[in-house]
Backbone as XML, in Angstrom:
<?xml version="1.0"?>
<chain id="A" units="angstrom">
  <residue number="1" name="UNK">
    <atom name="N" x="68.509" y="1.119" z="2.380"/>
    <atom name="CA" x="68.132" y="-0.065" z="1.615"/>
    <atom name="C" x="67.838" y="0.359" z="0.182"/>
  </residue>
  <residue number="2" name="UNK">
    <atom name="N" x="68.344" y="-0.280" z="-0.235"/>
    <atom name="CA" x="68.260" y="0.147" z="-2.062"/>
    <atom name="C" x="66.899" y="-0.795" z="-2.587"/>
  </residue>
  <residue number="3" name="UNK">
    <atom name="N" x="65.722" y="0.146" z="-3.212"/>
    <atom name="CA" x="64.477" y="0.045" z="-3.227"/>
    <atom name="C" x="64.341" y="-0.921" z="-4.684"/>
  </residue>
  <residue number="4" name="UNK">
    <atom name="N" x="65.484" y="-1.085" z="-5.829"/>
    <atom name="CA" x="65.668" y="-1.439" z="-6.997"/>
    <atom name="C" x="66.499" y="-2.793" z="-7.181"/>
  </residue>
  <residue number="5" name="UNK">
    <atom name="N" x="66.980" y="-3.413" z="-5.972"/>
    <atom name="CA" x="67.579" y="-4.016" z="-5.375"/>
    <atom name="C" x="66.911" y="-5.329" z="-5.888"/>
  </residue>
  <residue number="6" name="UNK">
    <atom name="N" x="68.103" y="-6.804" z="-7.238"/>
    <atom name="CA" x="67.709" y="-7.484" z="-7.399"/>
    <atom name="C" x="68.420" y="-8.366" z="-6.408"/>
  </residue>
  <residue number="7" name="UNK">
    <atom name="N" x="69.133" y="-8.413" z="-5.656"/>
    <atom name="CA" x="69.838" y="-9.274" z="-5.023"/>
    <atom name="C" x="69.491" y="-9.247" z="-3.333"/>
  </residue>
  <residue number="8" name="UNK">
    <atom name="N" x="69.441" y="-9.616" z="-2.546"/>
    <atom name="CA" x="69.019" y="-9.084" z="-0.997"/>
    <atom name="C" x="70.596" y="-9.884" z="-0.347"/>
  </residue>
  <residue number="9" name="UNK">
    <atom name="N" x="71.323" y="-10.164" z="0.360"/>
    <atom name="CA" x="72.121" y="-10.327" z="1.068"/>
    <atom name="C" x="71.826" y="-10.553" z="2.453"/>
  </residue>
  <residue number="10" name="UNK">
    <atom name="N" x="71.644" y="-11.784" z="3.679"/>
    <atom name="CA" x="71.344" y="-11.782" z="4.603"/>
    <atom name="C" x="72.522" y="-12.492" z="5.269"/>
  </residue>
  <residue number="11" name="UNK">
    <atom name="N" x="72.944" y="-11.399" z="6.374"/>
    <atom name="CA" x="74.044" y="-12.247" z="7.047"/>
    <atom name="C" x="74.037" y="-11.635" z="8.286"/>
  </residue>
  <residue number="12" name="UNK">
    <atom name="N" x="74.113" y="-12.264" z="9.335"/>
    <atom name="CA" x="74.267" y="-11.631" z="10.575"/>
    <atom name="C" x="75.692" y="-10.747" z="10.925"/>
  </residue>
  <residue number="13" name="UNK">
    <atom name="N" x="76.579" y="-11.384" z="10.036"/>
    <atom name="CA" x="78.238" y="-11.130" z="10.423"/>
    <atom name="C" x="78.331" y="-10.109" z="8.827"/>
  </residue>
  <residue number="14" name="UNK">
    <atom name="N" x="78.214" y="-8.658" z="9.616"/>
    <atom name="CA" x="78.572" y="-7.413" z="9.073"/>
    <atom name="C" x="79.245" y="-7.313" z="8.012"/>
  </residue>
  <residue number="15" name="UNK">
    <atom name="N" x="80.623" y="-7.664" z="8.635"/>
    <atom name="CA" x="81.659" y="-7.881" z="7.323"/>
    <atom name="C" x="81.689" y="-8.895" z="6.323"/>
  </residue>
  <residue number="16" name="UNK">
    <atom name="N" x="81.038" y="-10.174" z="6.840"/>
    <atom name="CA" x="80.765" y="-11.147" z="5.686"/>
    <atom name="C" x="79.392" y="-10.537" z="4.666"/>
  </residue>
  <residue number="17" name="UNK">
    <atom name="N" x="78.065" y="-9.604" z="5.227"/>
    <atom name="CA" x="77.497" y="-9.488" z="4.162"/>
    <atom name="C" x="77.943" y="-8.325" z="3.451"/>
  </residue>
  <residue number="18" name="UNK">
    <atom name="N" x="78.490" y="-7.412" z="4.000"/>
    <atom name="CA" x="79.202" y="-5.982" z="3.175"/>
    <atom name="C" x="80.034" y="-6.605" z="2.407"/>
  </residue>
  <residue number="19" name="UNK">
    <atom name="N" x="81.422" y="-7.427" z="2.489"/>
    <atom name="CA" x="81.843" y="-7.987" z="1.319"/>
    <atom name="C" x="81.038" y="-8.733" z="0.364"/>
  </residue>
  <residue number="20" name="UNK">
    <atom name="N" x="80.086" y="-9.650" z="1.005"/>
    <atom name="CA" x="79.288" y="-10.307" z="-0.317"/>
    <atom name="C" x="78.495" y="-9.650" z="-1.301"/>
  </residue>
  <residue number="21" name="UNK">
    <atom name="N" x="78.044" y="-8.338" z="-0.712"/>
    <atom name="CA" x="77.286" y="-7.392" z="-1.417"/>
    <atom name="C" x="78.443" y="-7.134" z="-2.355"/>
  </residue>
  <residue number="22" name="UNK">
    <atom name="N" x="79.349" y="-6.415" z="-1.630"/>
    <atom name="CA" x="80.574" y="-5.703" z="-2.725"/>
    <atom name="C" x="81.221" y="-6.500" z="-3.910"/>
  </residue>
  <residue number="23" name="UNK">
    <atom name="N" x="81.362" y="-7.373" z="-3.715"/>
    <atom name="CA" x="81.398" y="-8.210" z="-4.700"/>
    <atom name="C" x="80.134" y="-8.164" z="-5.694"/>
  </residue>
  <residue number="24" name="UNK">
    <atom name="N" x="79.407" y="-8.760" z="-5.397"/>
    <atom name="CA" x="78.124" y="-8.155" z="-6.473"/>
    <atom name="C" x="78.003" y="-7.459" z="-6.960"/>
  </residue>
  <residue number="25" name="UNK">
    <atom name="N" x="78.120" y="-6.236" z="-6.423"/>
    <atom name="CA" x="78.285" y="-4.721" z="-6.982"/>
    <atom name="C" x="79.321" y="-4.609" z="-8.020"/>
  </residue>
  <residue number="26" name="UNK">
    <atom name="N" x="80.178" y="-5.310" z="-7.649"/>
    <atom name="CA" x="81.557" y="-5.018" z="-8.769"/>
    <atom name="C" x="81.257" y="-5.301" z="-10.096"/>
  </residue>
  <residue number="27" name="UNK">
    <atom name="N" x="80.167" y="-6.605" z="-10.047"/>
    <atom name="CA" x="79.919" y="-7.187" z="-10.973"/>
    <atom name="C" x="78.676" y="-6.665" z="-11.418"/>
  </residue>
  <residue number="28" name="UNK">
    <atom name="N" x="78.091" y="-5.571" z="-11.203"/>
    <atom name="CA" x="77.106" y="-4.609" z="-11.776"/>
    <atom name="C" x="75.812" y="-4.848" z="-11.327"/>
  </residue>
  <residue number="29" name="UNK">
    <atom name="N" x="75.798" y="-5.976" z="-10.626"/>
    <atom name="CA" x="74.414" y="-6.176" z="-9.601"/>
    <atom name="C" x="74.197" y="-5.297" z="-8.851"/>
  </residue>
  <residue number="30" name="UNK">
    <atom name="N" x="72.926" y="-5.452" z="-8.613"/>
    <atom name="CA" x="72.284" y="-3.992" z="-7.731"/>
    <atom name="C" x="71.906" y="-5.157" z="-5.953"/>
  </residue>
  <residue number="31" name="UNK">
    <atom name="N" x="72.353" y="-4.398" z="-5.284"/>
    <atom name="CA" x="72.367" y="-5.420" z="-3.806"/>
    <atom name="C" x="72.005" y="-4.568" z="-3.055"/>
  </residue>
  <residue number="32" name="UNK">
    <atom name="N" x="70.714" y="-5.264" z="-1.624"/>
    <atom name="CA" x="70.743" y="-4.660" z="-0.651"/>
    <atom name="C" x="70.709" y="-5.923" z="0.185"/>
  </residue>
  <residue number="33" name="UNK">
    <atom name="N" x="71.700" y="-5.365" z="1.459"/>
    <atom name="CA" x="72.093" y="-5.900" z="2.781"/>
    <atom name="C" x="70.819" y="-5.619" z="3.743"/>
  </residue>
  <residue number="34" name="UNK">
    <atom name="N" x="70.915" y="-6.898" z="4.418"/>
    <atom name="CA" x="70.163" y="-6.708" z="5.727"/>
    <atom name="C" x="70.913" y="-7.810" z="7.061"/>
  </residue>
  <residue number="35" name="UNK">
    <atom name="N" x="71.239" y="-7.133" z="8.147"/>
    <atom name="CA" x="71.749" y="-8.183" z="9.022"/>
    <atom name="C" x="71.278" y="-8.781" z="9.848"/>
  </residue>
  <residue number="36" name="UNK">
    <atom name="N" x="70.399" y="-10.119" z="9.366"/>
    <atom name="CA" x="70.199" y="-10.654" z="10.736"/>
    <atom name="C" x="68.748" y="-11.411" z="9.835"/>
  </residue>
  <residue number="37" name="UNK">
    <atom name="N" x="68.218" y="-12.448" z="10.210"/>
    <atom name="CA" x="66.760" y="-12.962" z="9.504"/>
    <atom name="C" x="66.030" y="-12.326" z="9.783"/>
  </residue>
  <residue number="38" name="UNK">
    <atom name="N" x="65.334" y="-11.878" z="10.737"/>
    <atom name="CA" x="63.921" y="-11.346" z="10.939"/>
    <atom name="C" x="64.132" y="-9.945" z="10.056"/>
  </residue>
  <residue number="39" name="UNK">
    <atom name="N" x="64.861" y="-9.216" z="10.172"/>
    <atom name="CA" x="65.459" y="-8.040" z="9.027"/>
    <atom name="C" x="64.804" y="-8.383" z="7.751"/>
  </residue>
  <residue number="40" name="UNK">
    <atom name="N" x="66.307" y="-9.673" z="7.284"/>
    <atom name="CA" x="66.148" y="-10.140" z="5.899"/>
    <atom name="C" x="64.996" y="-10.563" z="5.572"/>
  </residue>
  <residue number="41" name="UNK">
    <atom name="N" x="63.672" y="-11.381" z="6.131"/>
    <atom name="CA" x="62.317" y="-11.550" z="6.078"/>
    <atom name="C" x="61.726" y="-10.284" z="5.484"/>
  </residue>
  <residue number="42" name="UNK">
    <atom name="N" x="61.862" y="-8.879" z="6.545"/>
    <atom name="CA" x="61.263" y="-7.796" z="6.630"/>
    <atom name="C" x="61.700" y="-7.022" z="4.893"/>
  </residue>
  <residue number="43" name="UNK">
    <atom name="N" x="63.022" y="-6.886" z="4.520"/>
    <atom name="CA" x="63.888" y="-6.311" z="3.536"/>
    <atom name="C" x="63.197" y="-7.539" z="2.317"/>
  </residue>
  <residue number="44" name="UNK">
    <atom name="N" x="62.949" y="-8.895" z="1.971"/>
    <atom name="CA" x="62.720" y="-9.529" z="1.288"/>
    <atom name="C" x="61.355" y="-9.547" z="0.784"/>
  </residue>
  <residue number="45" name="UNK">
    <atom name="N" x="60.115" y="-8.938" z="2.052"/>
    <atom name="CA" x="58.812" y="-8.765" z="1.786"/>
    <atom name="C" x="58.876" y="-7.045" z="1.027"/>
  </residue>
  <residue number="46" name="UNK">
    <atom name="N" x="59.443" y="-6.017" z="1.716"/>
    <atom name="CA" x="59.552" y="-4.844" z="1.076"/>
    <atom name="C" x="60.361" y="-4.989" z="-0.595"/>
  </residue>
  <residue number="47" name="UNK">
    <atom name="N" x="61.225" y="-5.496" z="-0.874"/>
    <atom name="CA" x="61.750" y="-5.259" z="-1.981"/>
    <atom name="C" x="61.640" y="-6.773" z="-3.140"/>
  </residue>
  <residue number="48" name="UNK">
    <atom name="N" x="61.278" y="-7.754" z="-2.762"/>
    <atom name="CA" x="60.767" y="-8.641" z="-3.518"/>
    <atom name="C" x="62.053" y="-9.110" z="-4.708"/>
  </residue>
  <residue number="49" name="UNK">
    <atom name="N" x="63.170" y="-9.396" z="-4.216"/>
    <atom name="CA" x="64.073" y="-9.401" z="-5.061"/>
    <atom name="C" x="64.508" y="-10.853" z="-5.861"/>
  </residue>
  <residue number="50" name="UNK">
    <atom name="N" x="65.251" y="-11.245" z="-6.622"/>
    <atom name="CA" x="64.853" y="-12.253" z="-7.810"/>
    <atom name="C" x="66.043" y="-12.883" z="-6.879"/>
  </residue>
  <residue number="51" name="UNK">
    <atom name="N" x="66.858" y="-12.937" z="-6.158"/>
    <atom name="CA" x="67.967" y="-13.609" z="-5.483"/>
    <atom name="C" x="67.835" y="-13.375" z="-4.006"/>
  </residue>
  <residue number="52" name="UNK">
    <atom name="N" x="68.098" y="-14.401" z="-3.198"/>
    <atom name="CA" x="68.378" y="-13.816" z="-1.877"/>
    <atom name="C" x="69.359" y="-14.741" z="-1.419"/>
  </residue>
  <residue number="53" name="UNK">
    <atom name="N" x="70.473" y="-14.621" z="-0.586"/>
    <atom name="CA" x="72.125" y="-14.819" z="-0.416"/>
    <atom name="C" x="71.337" y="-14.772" z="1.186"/>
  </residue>
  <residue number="54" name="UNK">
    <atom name="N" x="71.727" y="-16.083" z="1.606"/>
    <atom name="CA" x="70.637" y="-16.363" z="2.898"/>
    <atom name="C" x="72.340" y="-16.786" z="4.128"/>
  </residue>
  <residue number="55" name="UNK">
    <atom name="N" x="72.731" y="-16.337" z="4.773"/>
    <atom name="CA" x="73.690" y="-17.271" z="6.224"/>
    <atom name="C" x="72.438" y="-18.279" z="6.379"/>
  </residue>
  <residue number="56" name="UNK">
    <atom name="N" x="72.768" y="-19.523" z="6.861"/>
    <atom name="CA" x="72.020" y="-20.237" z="7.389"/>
    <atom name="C" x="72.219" y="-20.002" z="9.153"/>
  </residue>
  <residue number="57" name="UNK">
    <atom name="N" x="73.234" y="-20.046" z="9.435"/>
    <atom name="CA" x="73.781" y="-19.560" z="11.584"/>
    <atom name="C" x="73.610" y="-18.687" z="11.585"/>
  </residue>
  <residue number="58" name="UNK">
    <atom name="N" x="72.307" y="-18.283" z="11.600"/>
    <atom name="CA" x="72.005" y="-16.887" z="12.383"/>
    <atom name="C" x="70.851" y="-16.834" z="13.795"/>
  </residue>
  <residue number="59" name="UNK">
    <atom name="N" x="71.161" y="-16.049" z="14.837"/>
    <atom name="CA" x="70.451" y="-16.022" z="15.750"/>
    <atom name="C" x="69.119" y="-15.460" z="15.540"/>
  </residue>
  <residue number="60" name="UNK">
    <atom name="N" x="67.869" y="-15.534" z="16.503"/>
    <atom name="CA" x="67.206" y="-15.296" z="16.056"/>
    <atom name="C" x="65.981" y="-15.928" z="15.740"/>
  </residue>
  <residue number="61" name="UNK">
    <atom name="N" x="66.207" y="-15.914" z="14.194"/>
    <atom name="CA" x="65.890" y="-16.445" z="12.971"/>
    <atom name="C" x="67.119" y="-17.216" z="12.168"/>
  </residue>
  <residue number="62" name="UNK">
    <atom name="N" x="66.705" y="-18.431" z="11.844"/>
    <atom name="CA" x="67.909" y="-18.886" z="11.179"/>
    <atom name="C" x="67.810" y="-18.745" z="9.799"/>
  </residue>
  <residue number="63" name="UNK">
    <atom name="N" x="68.790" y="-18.959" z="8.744"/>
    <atom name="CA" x="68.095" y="-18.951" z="7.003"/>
    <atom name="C" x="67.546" y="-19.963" z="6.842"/>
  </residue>
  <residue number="64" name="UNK">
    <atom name="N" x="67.215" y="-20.692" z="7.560"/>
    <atom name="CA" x="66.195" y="-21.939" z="7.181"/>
    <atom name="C" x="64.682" y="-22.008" z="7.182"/>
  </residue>
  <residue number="65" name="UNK">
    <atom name="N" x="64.737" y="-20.793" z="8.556"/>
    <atom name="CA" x="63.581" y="-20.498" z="9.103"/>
    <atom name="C" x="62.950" y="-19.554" z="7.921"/>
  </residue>
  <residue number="66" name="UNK">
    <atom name="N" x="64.240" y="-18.790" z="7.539"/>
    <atom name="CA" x="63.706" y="-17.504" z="7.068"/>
    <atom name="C" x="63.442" y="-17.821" z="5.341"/>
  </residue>
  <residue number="67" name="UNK">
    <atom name="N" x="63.799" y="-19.038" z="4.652"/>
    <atom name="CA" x="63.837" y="-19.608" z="3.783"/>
    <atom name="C" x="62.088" y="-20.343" z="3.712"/>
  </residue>
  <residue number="68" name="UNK">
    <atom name="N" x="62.405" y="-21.012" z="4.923"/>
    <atom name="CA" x="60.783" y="-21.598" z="4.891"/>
    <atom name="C" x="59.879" y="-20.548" z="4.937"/>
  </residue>
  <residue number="69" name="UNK">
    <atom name="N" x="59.761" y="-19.521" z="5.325"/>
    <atom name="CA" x="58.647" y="-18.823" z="5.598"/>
    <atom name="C" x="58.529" y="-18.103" z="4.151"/>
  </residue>
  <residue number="70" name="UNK">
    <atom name="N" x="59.389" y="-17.455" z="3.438"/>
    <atom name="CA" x="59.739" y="-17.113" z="2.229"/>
    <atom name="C" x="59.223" y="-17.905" z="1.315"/>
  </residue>
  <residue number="71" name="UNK">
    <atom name="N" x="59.164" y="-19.629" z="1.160"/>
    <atom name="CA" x="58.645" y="-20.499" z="0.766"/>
    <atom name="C" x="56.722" y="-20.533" z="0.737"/>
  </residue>
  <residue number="72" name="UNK">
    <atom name="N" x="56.840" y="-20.168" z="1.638"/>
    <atom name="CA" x="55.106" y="-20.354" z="2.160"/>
    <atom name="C" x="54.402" y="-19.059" z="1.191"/>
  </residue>
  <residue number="73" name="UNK">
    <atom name="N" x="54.997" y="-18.056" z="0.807"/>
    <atom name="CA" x="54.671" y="-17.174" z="0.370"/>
    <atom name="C" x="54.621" y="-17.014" z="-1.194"/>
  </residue>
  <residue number="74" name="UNK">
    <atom name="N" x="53.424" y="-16.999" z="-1.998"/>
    <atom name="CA" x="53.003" y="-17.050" z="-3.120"/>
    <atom name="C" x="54.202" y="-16.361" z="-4.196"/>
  </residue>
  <residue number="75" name="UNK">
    <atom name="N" x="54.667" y="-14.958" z="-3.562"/>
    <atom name="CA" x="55.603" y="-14.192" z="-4.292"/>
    <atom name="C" x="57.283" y="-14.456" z="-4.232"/>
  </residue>
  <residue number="76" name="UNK">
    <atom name="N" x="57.207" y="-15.315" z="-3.306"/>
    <atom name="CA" x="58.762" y="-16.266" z="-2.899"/>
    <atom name="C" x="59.021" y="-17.321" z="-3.519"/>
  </residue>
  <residue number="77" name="UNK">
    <atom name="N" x="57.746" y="-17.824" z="-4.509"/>
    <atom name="CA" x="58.127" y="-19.317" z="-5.019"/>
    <atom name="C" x="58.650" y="-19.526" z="-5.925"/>
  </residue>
  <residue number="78" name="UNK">
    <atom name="N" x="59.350" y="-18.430" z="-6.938"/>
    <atom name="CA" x="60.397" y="-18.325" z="-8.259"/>
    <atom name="C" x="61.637" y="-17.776" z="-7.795"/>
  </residue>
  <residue number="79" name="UNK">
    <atom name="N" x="61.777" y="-17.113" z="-6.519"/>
    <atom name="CA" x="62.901" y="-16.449" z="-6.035"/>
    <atom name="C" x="64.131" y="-17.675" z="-5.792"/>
  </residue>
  <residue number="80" name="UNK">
    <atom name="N" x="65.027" y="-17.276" z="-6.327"/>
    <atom name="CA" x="66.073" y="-18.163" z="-5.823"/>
    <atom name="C" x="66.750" y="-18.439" z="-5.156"/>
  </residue>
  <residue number="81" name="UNK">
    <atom name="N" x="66.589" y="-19.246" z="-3.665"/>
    <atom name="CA" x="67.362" y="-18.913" z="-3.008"/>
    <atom name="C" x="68.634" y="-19.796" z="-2.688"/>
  </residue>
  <residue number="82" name="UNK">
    <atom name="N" x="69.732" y="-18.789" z="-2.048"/>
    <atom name="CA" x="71.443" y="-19.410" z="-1.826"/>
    <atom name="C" x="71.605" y="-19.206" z="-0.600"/>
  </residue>
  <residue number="83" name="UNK">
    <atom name="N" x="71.912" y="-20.556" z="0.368"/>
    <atom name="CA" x="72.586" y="-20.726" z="1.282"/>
    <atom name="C" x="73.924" y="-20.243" z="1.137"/>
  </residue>
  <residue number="84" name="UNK">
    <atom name="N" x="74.175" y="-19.409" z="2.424"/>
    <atom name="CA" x="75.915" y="-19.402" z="1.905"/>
    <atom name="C" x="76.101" y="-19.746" z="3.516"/>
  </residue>
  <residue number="85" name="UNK">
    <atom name="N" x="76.792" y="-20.690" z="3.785"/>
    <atom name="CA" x="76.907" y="-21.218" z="5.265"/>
    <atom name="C" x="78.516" y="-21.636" z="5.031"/>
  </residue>
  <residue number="86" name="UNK">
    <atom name="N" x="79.031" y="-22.212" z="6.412"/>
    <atom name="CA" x="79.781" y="-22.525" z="6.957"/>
    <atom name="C" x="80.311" y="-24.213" z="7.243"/>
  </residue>
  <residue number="87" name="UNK">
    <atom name="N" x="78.285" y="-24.210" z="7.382"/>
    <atom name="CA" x="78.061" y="-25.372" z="7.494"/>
    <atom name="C" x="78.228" y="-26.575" z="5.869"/>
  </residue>
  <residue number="88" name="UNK">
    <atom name="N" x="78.718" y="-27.287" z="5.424"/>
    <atom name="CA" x="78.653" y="-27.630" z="4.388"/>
    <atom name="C" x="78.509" y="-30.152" z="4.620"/>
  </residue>
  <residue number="89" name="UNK">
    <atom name="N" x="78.207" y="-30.201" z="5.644"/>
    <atom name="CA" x="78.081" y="-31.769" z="5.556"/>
    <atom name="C" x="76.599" y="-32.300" z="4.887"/>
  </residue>
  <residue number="90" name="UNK">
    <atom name="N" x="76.535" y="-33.343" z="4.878"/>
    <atom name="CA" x="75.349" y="-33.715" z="4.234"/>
    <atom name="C" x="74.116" y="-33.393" z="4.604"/>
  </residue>
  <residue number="91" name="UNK">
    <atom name="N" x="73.601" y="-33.271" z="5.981"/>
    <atom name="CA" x="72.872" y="-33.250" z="6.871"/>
    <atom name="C" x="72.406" y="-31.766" z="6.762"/>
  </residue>
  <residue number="92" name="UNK">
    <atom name="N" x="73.488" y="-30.830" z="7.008"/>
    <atom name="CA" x="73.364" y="-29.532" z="6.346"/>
    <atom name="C" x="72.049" y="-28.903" z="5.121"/>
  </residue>
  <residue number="93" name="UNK">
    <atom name="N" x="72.816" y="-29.960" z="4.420"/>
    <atom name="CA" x="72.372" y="-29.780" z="3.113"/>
    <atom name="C" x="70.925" y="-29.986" z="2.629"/>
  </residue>
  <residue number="94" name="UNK">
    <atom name="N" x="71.185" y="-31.152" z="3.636"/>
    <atom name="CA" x="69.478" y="-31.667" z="3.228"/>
    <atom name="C" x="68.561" y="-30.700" z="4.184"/>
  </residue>
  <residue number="95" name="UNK">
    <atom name="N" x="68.838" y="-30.181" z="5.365"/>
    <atom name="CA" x="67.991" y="-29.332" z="5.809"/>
    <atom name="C" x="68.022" y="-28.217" z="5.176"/>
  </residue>
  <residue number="96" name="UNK">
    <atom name="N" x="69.236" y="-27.416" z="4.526"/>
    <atom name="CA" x="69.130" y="-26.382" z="3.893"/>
    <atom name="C" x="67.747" y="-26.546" z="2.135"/>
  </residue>
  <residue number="97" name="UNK">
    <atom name="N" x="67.524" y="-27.709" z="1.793"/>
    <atom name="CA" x="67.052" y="-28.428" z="0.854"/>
    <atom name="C" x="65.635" y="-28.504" z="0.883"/>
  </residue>
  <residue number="98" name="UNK">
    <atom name="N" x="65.369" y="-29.106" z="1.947"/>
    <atom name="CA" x="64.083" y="-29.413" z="2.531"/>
    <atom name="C" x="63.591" y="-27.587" z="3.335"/>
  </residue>
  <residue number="99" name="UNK">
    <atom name="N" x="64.132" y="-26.866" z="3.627"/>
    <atom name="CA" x="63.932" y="-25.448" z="3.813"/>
    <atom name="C" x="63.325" y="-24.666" z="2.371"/>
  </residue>
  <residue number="100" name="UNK">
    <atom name="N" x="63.920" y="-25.305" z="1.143"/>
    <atom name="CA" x="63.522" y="-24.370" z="0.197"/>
    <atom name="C" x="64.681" y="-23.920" z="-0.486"/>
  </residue>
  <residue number="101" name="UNK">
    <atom name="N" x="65.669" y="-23.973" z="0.103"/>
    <atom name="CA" x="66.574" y="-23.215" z="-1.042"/>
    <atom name="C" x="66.893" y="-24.381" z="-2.136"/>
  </residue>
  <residue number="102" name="UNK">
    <atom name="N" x="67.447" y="-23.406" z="-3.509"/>
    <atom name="CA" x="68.218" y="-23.692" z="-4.745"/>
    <atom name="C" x="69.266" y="-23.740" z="-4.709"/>
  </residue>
  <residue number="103" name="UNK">
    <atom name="N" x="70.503" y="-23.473" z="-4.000"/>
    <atom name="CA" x="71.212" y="-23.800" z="-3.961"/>
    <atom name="C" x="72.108" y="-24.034" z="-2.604"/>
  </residue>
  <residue number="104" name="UNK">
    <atom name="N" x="73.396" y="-24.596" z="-2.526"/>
    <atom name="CA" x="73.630" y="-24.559" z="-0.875"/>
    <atom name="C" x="75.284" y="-24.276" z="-1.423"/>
  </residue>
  <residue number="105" name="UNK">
    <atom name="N" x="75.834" y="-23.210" z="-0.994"/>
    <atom name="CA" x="77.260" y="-23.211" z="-1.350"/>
    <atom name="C" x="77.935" y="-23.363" z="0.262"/>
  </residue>
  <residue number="106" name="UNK">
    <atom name="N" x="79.475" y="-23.671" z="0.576"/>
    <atom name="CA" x="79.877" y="-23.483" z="1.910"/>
    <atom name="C" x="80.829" y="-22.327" z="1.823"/>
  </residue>
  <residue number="107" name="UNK">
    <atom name="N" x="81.310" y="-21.710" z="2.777"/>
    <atom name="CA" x="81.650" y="-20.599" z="3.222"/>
    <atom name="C" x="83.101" y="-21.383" z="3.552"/>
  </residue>
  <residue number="108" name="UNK">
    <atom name="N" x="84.565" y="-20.896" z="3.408"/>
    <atom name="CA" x="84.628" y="-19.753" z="2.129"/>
    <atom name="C" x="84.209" y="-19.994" z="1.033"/>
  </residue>
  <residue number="109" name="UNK">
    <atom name="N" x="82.938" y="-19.459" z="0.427"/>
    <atom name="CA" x="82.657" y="-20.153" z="-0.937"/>
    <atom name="C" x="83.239" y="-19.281" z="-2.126"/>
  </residue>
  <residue number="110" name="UNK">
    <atom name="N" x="83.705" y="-19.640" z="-3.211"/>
    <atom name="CA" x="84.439" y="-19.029" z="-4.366"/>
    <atom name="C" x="83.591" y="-17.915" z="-4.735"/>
  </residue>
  <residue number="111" name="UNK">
    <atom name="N" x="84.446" y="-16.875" z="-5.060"/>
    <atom name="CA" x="83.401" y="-15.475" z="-4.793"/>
    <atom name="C" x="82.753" y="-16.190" z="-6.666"/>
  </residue>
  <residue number="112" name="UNK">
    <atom name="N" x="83.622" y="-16.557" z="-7.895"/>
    <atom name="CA" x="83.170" y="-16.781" z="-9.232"/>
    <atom name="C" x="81.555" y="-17.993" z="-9.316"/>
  </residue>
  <residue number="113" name="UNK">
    <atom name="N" x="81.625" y="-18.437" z="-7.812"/>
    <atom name="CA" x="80.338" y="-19.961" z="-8.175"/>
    <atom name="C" x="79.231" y="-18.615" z="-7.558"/>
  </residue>
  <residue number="114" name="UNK">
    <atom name="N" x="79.446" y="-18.139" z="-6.319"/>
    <atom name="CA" x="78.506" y="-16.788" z="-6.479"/>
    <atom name="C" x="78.057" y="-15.875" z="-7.353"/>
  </residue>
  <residue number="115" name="UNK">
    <atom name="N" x="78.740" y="-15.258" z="-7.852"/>
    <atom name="CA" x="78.341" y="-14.413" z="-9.217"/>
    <atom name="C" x="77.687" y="-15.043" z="-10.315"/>
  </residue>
  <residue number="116" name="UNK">
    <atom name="N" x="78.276" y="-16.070" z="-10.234"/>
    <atom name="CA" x="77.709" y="-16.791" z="-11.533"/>
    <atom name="C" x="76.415" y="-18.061" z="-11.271"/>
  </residue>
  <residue number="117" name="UNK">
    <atom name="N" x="76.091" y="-18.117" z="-10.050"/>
    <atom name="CA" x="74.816" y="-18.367" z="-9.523"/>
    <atom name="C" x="74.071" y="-17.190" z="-9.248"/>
  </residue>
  <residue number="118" name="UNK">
    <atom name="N" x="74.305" y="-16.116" z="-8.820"/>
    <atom name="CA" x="73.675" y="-14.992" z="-9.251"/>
    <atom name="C" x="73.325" y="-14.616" z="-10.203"/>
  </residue>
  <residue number="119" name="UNK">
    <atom name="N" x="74.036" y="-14.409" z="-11.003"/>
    <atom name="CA" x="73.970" y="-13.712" z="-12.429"/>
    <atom name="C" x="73.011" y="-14.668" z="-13.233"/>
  </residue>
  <residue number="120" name="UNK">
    <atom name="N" x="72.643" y="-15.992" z="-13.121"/>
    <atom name="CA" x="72.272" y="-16.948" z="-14.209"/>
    <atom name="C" x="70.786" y="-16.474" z="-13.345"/>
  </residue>
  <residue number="121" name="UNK">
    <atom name="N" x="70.313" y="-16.476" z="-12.595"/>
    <atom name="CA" x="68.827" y="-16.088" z="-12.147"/>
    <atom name="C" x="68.279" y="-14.593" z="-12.539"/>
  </residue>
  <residue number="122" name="UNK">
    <atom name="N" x="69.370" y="-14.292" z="-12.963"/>
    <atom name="CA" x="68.924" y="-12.570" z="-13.148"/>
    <atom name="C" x="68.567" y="-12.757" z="-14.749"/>
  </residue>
  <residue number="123" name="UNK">
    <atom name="N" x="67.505" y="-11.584" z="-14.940"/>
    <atom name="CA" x="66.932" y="-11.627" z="-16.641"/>
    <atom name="C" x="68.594" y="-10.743" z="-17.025"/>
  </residue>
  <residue number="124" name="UNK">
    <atom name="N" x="68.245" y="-11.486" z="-18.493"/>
    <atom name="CA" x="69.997" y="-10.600" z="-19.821"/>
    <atom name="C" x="69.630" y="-9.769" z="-19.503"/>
  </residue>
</chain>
């Protein structure tokens, strides 16, 4: 886990968060992965990062869950957080909404609305 890490990445599905990280990376962001919510909870309290890239379908812990609880927490309430789901209908949305996150993208989501919802939360 990269300790300098402004971005956190939570996805249960391996290859979807290793590419989403890598992408980031390309783009000079500093990213650490964690798979699975109760993880990403654990990785989000240790490294306190200014973005977190949340799956909402995850077992477990869902990113909603793991969004709300993140919410409740004094040092979580400027963090920005991004749904990146699958799920994309209205209903979705509004629970992803009412959870706490800032933004809700759907999966496949354009790797350029990522970066550049990333990048705009990060200090110049």
């Amino acid at each position: 886990m990269n300790a300098s890490a402004v971005v956190l990445v939570v996805d249960d599905n391996i290859d979807a968060a290793d590419m989403t990280a890598e992408v980031l990376r390309m783009h000079g962001i500093s990213v650490a992965v964690a798979y699975g919510g109760v993880e990403g909870l654990e990785a989000a309290r240790l490294l306190t990062p200014l973005v977190i890239v949340l799956d909402v379908g995850m077992p477990v812990m869902n990113g909603c869950e793991v969004a709300a609880a993140l919410r409740k927490e004094e040092a979580f309430r400027q963090v920005k957080l991004v749904a990146l789901t699958a799920w994309g209908d209205s209903e979705s949305r509004e629970r992803t909404q009412a959870a706490g996150f800032d933004l809700h993208l759907t999966k496949p989501a354009s790797l350029d609305i990522l970066v550049q919802a990333v990048q705009s939360s990060l200090p110049a």
